[in-house]
C-alpha positions in Angstrom: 0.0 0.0 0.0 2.6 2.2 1.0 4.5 1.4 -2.3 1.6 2.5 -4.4 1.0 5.4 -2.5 4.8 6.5 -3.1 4.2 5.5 -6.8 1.0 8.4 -6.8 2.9 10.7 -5.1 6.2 10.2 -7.5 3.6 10.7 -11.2 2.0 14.0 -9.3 5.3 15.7 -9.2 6.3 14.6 -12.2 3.1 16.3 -13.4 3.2 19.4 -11.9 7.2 20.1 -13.0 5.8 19.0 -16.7 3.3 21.6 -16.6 5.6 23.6 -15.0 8.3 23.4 -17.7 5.4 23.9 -20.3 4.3 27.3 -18.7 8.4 28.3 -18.9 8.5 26.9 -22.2 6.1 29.6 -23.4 8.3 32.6 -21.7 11.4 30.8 -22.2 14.2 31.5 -19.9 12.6 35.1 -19.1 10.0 33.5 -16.6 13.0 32.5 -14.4 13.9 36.1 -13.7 10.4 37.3 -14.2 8.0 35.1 -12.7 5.3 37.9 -12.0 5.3 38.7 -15.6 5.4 34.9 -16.5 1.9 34.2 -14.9 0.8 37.7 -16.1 1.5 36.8 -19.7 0.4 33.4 -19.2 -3.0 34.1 -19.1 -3.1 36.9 -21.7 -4.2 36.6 -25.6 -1.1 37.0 -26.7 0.4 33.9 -24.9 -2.5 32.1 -26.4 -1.2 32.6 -29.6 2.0 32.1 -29.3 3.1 35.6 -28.8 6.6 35.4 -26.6 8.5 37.4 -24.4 11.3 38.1 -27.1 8.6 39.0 -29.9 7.5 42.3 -28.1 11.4 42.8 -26.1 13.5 40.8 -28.5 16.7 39.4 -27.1 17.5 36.2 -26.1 15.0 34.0 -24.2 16.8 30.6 -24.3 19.9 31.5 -21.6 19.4 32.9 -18.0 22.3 34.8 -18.1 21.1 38.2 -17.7 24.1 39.7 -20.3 23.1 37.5 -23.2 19.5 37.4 -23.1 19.4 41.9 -22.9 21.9 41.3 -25.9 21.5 42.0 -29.3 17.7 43.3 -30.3 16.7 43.5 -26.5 14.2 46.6 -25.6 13.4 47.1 -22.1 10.3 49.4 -23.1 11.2 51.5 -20.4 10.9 54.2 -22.8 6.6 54.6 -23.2 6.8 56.7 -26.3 7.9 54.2 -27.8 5.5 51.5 -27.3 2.8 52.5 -29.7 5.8 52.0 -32.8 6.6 48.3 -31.2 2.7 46.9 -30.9 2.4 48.2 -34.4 5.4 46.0 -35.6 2.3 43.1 -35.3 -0.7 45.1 -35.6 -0.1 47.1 -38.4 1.1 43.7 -40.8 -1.7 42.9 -42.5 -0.7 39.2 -43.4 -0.7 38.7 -39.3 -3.5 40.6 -38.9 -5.6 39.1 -41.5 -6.1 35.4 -39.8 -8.0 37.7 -36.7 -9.6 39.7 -39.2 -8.6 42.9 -37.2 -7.8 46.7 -38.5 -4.1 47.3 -39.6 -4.7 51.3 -39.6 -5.2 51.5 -35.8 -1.9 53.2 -35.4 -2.0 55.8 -38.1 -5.4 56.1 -36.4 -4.0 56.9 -33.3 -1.3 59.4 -34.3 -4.3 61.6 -35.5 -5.2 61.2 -32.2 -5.4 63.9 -29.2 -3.0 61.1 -27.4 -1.0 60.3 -30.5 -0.4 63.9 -31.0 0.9 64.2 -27.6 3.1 61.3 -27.6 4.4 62.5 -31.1 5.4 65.5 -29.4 7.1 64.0 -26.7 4.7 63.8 -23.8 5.4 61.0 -22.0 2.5 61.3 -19.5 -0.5 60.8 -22.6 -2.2 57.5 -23.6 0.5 54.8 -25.0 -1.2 51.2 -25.7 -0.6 49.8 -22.2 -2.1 52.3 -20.6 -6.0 50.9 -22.2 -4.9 47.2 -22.8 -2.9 46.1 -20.3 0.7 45.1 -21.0 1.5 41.3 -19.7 -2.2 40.8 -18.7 -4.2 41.2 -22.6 -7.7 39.8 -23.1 -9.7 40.2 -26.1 -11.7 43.3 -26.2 -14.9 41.3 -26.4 -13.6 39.2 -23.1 -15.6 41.1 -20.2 -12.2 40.9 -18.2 -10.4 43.0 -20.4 -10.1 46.4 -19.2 -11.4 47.6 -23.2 -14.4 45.9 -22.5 -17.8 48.4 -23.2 -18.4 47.6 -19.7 -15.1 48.9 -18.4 -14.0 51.5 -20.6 -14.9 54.2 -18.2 -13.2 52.9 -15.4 -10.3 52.7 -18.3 -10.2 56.1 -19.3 -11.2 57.5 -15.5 -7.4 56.5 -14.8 -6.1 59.4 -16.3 -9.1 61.5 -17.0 -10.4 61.8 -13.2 -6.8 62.3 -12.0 -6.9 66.2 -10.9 -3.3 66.7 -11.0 -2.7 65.0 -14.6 -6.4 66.7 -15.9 -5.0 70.6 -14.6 -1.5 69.7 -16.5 -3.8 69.7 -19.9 -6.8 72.1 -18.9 -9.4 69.6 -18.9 -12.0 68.6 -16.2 -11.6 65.7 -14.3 -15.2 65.2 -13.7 -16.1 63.6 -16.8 -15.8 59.9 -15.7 -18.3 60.8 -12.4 -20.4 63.1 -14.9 -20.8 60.4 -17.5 -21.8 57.7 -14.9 -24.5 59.9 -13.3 -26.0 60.0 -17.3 -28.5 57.7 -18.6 -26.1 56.5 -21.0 -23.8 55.8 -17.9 -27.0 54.5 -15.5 -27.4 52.3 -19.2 -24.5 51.1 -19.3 -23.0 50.4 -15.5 -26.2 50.1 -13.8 -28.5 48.2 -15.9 -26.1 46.2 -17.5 -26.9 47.7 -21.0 -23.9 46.7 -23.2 -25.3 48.5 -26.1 -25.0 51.5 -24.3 -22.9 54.1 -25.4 -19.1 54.6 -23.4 -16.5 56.7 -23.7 -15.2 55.1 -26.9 -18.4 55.0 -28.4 -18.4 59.5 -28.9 -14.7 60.2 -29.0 -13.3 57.4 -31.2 -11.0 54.5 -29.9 -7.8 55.0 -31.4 -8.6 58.1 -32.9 -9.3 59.2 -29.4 -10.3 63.1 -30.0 -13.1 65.1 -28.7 -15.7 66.3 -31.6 -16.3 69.7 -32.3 -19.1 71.6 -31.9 -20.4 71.7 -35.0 -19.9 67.9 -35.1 -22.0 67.0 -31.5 -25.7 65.9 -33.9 -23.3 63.7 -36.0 -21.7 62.0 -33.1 -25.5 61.8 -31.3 -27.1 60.7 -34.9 -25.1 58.0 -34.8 -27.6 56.1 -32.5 -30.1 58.6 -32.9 -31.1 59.0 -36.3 -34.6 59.9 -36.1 -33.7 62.3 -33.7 -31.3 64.2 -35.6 -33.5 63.8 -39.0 -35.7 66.3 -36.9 -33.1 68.1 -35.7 -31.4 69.0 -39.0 -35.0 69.9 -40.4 -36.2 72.7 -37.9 -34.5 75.9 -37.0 -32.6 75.0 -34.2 -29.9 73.6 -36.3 -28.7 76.4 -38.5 -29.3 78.9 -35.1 -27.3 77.2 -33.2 -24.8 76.6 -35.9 -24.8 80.5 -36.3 -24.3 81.0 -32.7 -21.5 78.4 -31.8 -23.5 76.6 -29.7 -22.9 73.0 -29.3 -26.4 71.0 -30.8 -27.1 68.4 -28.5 -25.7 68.8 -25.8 -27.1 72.6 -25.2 -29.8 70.9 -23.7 -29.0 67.2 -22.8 -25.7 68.1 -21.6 -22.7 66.3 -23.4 -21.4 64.0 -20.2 -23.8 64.0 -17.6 -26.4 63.4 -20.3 -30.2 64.0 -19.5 -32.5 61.6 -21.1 -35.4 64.7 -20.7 -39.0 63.7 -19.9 -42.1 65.4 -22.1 -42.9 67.8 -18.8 -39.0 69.4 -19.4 -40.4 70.8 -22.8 -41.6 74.0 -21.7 -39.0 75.1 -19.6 -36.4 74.1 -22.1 -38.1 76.5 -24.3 -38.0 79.3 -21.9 -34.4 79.1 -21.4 -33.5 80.5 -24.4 -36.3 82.4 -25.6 -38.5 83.8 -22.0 -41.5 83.3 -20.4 -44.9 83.8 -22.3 -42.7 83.8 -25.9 -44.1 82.4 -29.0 -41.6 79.2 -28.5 -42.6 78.5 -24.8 -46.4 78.3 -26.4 -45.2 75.9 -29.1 -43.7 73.6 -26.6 -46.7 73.5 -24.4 -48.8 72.4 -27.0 -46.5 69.6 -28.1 -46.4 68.6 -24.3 -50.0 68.7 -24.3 -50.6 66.5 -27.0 -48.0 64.0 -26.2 -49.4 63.8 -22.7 -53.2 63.6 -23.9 -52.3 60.5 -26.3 -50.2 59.0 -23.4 -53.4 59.2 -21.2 -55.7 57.2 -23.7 -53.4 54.8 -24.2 -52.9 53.8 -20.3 -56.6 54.0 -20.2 -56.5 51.6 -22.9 -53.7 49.6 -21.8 -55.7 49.3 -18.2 -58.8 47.7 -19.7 -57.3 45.2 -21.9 -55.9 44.0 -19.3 -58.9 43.7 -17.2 -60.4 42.0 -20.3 -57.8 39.6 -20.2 -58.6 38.5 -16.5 -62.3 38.5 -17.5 -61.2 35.6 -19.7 -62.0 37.9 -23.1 -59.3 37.7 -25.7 -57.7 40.8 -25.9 -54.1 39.4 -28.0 -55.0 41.7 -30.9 -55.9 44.6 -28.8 -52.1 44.0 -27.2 -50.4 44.1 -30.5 -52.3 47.3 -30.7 -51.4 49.0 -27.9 -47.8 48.1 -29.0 -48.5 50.4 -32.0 -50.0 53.1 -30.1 -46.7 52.9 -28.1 -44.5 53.2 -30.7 -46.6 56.2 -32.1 -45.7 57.3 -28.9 -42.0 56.8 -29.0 -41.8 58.8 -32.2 -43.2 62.0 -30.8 -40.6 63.0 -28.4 -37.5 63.0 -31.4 -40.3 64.6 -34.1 -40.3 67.4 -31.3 -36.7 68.3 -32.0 -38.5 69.7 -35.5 -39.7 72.3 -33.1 -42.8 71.8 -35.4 -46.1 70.9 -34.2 -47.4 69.1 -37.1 -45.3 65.5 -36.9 -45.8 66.1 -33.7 -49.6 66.3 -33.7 -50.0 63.6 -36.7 -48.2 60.7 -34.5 -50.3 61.1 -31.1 -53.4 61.7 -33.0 -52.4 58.0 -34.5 -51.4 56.8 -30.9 -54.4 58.3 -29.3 -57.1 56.9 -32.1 -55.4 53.6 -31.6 -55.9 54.2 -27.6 -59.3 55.1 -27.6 -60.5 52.7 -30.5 -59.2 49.9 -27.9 -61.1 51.4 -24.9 -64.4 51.3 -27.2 -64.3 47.9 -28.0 -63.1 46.4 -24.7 -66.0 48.3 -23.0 -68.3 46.8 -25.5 -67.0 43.2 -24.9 -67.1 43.4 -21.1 -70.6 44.9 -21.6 -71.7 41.8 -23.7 -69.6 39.0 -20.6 -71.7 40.7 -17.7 -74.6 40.8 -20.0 -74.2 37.0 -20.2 -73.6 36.6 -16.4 -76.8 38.3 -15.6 -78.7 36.2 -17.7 -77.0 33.0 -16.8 -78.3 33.8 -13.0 -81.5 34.7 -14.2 -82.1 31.2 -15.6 -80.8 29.8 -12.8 -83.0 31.4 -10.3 -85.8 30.6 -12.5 -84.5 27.1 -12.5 -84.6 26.8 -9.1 -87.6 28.1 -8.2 -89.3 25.5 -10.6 -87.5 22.9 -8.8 -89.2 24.5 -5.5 -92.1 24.8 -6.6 -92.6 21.2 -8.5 -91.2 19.5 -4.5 -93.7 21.1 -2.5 -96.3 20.2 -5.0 -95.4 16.6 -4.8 -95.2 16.7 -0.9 -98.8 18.5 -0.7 -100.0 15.7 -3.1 -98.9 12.9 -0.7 -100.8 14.8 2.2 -97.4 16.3 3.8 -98.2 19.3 5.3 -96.0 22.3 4.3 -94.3 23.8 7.6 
């Protein structure tokens, strides 16, 4: 027993120093010196694909003498500025690129950059590679451990851009990061777990990290809202603002701390800009009163299907609907940026029809059901009094006598 035992014990070490010299295989002779590193890398994409040590530092990786592996092409990368010029030695080759089916322009991208500019310059403190990716720890974007993941691209960025001291060097506010995660695209995104939401990335570029420019802000917003900006670029608002310098969206919705605004903000949005009592404030009411008025019916509506539906009735058209009248709905509040009244008007007059057309007929049906109840009890206390009536009789007819 004790034999076999030993003979277990011996294959498990044998095991673990295979696995061992497999892992230091992968660094080479680096791991010796560097274990940290080693595990670091280990686990990484680029170790996956059989990305080594001496690929991104060059040297030697087959000796642990410290003299001949810093020899000959060795690059300590102590120096940041240039790490952007080494990853692109891989990820600007298109032949090595190609099998990932990943961009090869991401680094002439990222000299157009506010970060690539700065780096160009000889800022040592801006944005290199490692400081978004990682440098011995890589995961694939899409992996939701990688720190470029949509997920946790603010916490990313907030590194640098919610450091005071670095943020005062370059003028700009470190509030952003706190800003953006107070937003609904922030809430969106961190809160409710919204991948689709948009991140830091998603307005200012990835690579081509640069903030747009005013007259850029309803291009950047278009992107996810079109229908929104197709109203936008239609009514006035556009060309005044474009006059004035102002930036488009985010005059009112803020351009970090974005505001997803409710129908009830219309009005004083209006009088913001243009006073109390003006011509625009009126325009805005009526829009808010029309949106709210078709948003009324339709809860109405909404409320008595659903009653139909635990009265048994079947209401599944009358759902599909109230769908309809809710997407009539949705429309209104980007048709608004028109700062028209007639889109406006023409989709919650749809959405309203729709709402009281619904209420009409679910009325109607639950009229006819209790209709039907009441009758059903009728005959039934008919019934029963027959059935009363015909058992005394037969008791009287046998000579019972009625108590």
């Amino acid at each position: 027993m004790k034999r076999r035992r030993s003979v277990l014990d011996l294959l498990c070490v044998i095991a673990l120093l295979a696995g061992a010299s497999g892992t230091a295989r992968a660094a080479g002779q680096c791991g010796v010196c560097h274990p940290e590193s080693r595990v670091a890398f280990a686990a990484s994409i680029h170790a996956r694909e059989q990305v080594t040590c001496t690929s991104c530092h060059g040297g030697d990786a087959d000796t642990q003498n410290v003299e001949r592996a810093h020899s000959g092409s060795f690059r300590g990368l102590r120096n940041r500025l240039a790490t952007p010029e080494m990853c692109a030695t891989c990820h600007s080759d298109l032949q090595m690129m190609s099998a990932y089916n990943l961009p090869v322009d991401q680094y002439a991208v990222y000299q157009t950059s506010q970060h690539g500019m700065a780096v160009a310059g000889g800022d040592s403190s801006a944005a290199v590679c490692i400081d978004c990716h990682g440098s011995h720890v890589i995961y694939a974007a899409a992996d939701p451990r990688s720190s470029v993941a949509s997920r946790n691209i603010p916490t990313t960025c907030g590194v640098c851009h919610s450091d005071e001291e670095l943020m005062e060097r370059y003028g700009l506010d470190p509030g952003v990061v706190e800003d953006y995660e107070t937003g609904i695209h922030g809430r969106s995104l961190l809160i409710a777990g919204n991948l689709a939401a948009p991140n830091c990335t998603s307005c200012h570029g990835v690579h081509g990290a640069t903030p747009p420019g005013v007259g850029d802000i309803d291009k950047v917003c278009g992107a996810c809202h079109v229908q929104t900006r197709r109203a936008f670029l239609d009514g006035p608002h556009y060309q005044g603002m474009t006059e004035a310098g102002l930036p488009e969206c985010a005059t009112c919705h803020s351009n970090h701390a974005i505001q997803g605004l409710e129908v009830a903000s219309i009005d004083t949005l209006c009088a913001d800009c243009h006073g109390e009592n003006s011509d625009e404030v009126l325009l805005g009411s009526k829009m808010h009163t029309l949106i709210e008025a078709a948003t009324v019916e339709v809860e109405k509506a909404e409320a008595l299907v659903l009653e139909g539906e635990r009265a048994a009735l079947d209401v599944e058209d009358h759902l599909g609907r109230i769908e309809e009248a809710r997407t009539y709905l949705t429309e209104a509040l980007p048709l608004a940026h028109s700062v028209s009244l007639e889109p406006v008007e023409q989709v919650t007059r749809r959405s309203r029809s729709i709402g009281e057309e619904v209420q009409h007929e679910i009325y109607a049906k639950l009229d006819r059901t209790e209709a039907h109840i009441g009758l059903v009890v009728f005959w039934f206390y008919v019934f029963m009094t027959l059935v009363i009536l015909f058992l005394l009789k037969r008791r009287m007819s046998a000579g019972g006598e009625i108590a």
